[in-house]
KOLTI-329966 format. One record per residue (C-alpha): z, y, x. Coordinates in steps of 0.02 Angstrom, whole numbers, plus 32768, in hexadecimal, padded with zeros to 4 digits. Example, Ala and Ser with C-alpha at 12.3 -4.5 7.8 and 13.67 -1.06 7.14 Angstrom:
<rs>
81867F1F826781657FCB82AC
</rs>
This chain:
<rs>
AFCAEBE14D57AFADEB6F4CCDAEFBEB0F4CB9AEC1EB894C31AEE9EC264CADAE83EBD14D34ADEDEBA04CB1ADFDEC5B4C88ADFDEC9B4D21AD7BEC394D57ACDDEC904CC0AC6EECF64CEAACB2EDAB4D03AC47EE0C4C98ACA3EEB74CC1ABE4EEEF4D14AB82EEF44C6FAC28EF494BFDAC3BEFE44C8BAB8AF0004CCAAAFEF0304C56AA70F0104CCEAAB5EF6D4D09AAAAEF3B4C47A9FDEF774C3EA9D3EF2E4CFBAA15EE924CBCA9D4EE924C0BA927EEB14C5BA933EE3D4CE3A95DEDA94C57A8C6EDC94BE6A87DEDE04C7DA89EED2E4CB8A877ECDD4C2CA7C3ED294C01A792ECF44CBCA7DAEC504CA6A769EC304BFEA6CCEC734C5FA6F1EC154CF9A6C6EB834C8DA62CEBB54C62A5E3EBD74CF2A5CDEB304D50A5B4EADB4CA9A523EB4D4C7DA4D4EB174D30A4E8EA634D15A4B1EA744C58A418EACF4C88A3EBEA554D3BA44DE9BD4D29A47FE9E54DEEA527E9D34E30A4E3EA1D4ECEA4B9EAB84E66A55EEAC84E16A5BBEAA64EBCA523EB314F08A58CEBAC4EA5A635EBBF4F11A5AAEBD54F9DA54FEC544F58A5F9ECB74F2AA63BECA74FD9A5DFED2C5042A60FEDBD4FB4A6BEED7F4FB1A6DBED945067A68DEE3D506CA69FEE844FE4A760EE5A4FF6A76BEEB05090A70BEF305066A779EF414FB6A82DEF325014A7DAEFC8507DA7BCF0274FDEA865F0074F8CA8ADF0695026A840F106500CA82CF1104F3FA871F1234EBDA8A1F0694E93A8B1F0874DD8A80DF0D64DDEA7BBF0524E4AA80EEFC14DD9A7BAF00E4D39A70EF02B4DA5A710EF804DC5A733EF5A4D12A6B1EFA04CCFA64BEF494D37A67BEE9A4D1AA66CEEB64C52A5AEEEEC4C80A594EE394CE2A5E6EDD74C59A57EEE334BE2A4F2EDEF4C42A52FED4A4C63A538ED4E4B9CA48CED914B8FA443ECFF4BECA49CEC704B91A46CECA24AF4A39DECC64B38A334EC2E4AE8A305EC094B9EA39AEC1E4C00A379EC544CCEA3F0EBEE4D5EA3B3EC6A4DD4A3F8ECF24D63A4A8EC9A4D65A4ABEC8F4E33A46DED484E32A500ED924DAEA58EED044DFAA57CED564E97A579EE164E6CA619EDCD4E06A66AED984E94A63AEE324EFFA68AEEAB4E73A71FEE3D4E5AA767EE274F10A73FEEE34F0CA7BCEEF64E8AA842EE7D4EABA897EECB4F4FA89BEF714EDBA8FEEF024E53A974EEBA4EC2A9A0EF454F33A9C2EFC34E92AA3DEF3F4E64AACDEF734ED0AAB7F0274E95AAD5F0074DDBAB85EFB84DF6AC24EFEA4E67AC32EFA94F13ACD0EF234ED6AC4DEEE44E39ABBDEEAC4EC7ABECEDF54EC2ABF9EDED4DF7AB5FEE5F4DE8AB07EDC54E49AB5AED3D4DD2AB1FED934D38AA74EDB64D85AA54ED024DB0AA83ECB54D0BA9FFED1B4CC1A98BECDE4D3DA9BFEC1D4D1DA9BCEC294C64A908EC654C83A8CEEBD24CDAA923EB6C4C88A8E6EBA84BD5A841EBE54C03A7E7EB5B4C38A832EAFD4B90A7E4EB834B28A745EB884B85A739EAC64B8DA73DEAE14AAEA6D7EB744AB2A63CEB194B0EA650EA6C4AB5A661EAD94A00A5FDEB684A04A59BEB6D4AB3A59CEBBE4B54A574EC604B49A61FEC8A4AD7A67CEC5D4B54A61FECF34BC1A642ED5D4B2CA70FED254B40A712ED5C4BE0A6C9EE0C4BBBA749EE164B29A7CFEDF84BB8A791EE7D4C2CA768EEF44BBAA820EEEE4B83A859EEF24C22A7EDEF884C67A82AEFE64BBEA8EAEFC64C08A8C4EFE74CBFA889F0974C79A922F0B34C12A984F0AD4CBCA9B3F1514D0DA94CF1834DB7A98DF1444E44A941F1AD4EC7A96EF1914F93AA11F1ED4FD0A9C8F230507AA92AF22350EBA8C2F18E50C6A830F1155143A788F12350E3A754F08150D6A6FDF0425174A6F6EFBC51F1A76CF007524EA7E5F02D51C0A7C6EF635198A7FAEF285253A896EFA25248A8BCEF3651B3A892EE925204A8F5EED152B0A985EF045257A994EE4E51FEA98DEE0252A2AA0AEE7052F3AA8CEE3C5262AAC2ED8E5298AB2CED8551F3AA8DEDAA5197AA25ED365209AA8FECB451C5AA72ECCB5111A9CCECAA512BA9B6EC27519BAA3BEBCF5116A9ACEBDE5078A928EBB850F7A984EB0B5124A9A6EAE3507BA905EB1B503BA8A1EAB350C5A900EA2A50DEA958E9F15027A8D8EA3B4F9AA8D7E9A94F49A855E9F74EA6A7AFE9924EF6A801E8DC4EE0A82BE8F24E32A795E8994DEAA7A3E7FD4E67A84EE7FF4E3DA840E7ED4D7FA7B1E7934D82A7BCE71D4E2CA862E7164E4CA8D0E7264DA8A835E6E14D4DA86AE7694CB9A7BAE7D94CC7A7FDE8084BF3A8ADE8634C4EA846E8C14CECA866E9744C71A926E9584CADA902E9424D66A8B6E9EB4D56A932EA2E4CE1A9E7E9E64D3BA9F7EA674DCFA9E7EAF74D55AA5AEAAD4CF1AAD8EAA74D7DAAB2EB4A4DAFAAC8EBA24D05AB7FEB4B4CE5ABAAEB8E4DA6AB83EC3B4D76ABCEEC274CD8AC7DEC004D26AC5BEC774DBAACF5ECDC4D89AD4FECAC4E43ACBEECF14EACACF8ED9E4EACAD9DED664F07AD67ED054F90AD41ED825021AD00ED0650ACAC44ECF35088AC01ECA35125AC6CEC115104AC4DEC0C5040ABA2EBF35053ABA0EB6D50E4AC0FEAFF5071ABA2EB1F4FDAAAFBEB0C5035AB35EA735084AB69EA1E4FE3AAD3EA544F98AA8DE9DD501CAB01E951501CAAD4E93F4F51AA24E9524F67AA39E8B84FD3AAAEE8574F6DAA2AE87D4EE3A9BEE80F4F52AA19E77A4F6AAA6DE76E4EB5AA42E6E24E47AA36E72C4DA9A9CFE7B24D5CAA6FE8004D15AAB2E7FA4DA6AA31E8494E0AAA22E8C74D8AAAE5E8FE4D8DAACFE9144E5FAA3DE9854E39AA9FE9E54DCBAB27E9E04E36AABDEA294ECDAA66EAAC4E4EAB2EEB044E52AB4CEAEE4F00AA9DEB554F1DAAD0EBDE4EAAAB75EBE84EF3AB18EBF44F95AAAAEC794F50AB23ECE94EFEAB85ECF04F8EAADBED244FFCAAB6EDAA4F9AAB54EDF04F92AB58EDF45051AAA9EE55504BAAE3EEC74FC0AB98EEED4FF9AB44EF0550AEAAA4EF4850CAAA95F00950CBAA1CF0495030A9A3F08F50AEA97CEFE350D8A9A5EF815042A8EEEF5E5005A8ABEF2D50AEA932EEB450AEA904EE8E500CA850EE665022A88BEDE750C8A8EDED8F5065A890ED724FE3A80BED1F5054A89AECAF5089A89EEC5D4FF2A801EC7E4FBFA797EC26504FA83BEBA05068A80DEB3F4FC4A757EB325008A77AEAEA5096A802EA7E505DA7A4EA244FD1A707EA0A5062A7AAE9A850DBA7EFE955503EA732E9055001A71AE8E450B4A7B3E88B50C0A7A7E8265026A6F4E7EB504BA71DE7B250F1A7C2E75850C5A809E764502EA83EE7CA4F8BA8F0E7AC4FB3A8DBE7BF5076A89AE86F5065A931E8B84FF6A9AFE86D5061A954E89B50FBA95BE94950ACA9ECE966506DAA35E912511BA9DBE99C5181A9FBEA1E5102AABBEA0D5127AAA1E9EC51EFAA41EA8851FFAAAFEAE8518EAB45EAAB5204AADDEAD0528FAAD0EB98524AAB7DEBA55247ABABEB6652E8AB1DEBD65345AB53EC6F52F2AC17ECA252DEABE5ED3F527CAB99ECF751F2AC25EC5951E5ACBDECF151FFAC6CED615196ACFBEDB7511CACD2EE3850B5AD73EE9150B9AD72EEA05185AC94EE9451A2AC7BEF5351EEABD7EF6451A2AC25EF2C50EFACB1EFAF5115AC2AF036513BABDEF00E5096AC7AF00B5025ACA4F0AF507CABF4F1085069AC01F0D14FA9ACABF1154F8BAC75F1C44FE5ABE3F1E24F7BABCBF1454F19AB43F14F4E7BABB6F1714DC5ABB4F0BE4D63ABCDF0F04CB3
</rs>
């Protein structure tokens, strides 16, 4: 094959959106989607710290939001398995244009309330980790079993070119015109995207379904325990999440370090980068059928550049190993997903749904607390290559403690097989 069949093979196979209306609405939803949350996700700390002049207030936030997220996600992957999911994702809409509308309402007040902001950011969070397992488990059922892995390609661009745009627009928005249109952005977005999410067909449950309940919640949590190949998808984020998220440092590191506090926007801006370009030339994912191993090499780069982004001497430098670990953690992350999607029975798929999305939900939190730890106690530098070092050690370590997850093959896994079976029986029309 010449080098033009290869470059051609390798972009992003786009044969999802072009056969399956809903996945082109799913997907066209989920990017406007993105990108309104991204906007208002800048507004929200800098309203805080406009308002207080308290860091600890602004950092207060991701406190505040924690509690909701963990129950509210459980609670939400526990719905996703009973509901309608289409139903439940437009619910949920509907709810988070209300909160923006009253985020809005209170930047634009002449006296402005901080207690208001804690009070909406964390009915926010409560409605959105409700409706996030719904989103990602309806996924699977818009596309054809063999589509999974592009499905997940497509459906994390979006997502990157959200956060990567977003928080440009919002950053203009606030210095321009003020706060509170950024608020209004991100009800535009929603609003959209609730419109789209009711244009979908229903999607109602093929059999008997748990009411959600604690004990439909530790069926969920049992039955990801049970699944060493699953285990070791998450224990993978958690590692990298704990261990290498490097996002903390990035002041030091412009300012201390590189002394180049005028460049810090491309610290924040580099792994994105390297993430959108690996989606973009994520054509090859769909014909590489051993998982386990795919994301053990990716998550373990994403490591080793995270710590080579420590030591380098340059800013450019650092910056190109940040981008460089941004692909190797969407690689890593397409490939999970498609294990979860390709895998997990749709009775279960939103319990799932809702664990994992407190995997790398509550990961980041933790990981930032280690990385400031680290830094203040030895060094900028010492704490990314300390991280990144352990991210790839414990990664290792996964892999060697469970054979499932490193053998994993997608053509052979029974529970895969089961799936791709039960689809072909009486699999959903994609049209």
């Amino acid at each position: 094959m010449t080098w033009t069949g290869r470059l051609r093979a390798m972009r992003m196979d786009v044969t999802p959106l072009r056969e399956s209306r809903d996945f082109r609405l799913l997907f066209t939803a989920g990017s406007v989607f993105y990108l309104g949350s991204m906007v208002a996700y800048v507004a929200v700390p800098f309203a805080i710290y406009d308002l207080t002049g308290s860091n600890f207030l602004v950092g207060l936030v991701g406190l505040v939001e924690l509690g909701p997220l963990v129950v509210f996600g459980l609670y939400g992957g526990a719905l996703a398995d009973h509901v309608d999911r289409r139903r439940l994702l437009v619910g949920t809409g509907i709810a988070q244009v209300v909160l923006m509308g009253a985020f809005a309402w209170n930047a634009f007040s002449a006296h402005p309330r901080v207690w208001l902001i804690f009070v909406i950011a964390a009915l926010y969070a409560a409605v959105s980790s409700m409706q996030r397992p719904s989103r990602e488990a309806l996924e699977p059922r818009t596309v054809r079993h063999d589509q999974i892995a592009a499905a997940n390609a497509l459906s994390s661009f979006a997502m990157q070119f959200g956060v990567l745009l977003g928080p440009l627009i919002g950053g203009l928005l606030v210095a321009y015109v003020g706060v509170g249109w950024c608020f209004l952005a991100g009800l535009f977005g929603y609003a959209i995207a609730t419109l789209l999410f009711a244009a979908m067909r229903p999607y109602p449950h093929d059999g008997e379904t748990t009411p959600p309940s604690l004990r439909g919640i530790h069926e969920g949590l049992t039955y990801a325990l049970r699944r060493r190949d699953l285990l070791g998808t998450y224990l993978v984020d958690i590692a990298a999440m704990m261990l290498a998220i490097p996002v903390v440092l990035f002041p030091a590191l412009a300012h201390e370090v590189f002394e180049r506090p005028e460049l810090l926007g491309l610290l924040y801006s580099a792994e994105t980068v390297g993430a959108l370009v690996a989606t973009a030339l994520s054509g090859w994912v769909g014909r590489v059928h051993h998982h386990g191993r795919a994301i053990v090499i990716a998550a373990s780069l994403y490591g080793a550049c995270i710590a080579l982004a420590g030591l380098m001497p340059s800013f450019w430098l650092a910056c190109l190993f940040l981008a460089l670990s941004g692909a190797a953690d969407m690689v890593s992350a397409v490939f999970r997903s498609t294990v979860w999607n390709q895998t997990i029975p749709d009775t279960m798929r939103g319990r799932l749904a809702g664990i994992e999305m407190l995997s790398y939900s509550v990961g980041p939190m933790v990981g930032e607390t280690r990385a400031g730890f680290v830094a203040d106690a030895w060094s900028v530098r010492g704490a990314m290559v300390s991280g990144g070092a352990a991210c790839v050690g414990g990664v290792l370590l996964t892999a060697v403690a469970l054979r499932d997850f490193w053998s994993y093959d997608s053509r052979t896994d029974p529970y895969a097989v089961a799936e791709r079976e039960r689809r072909a029986a009486g699999a959903e029309p994609v049209d």
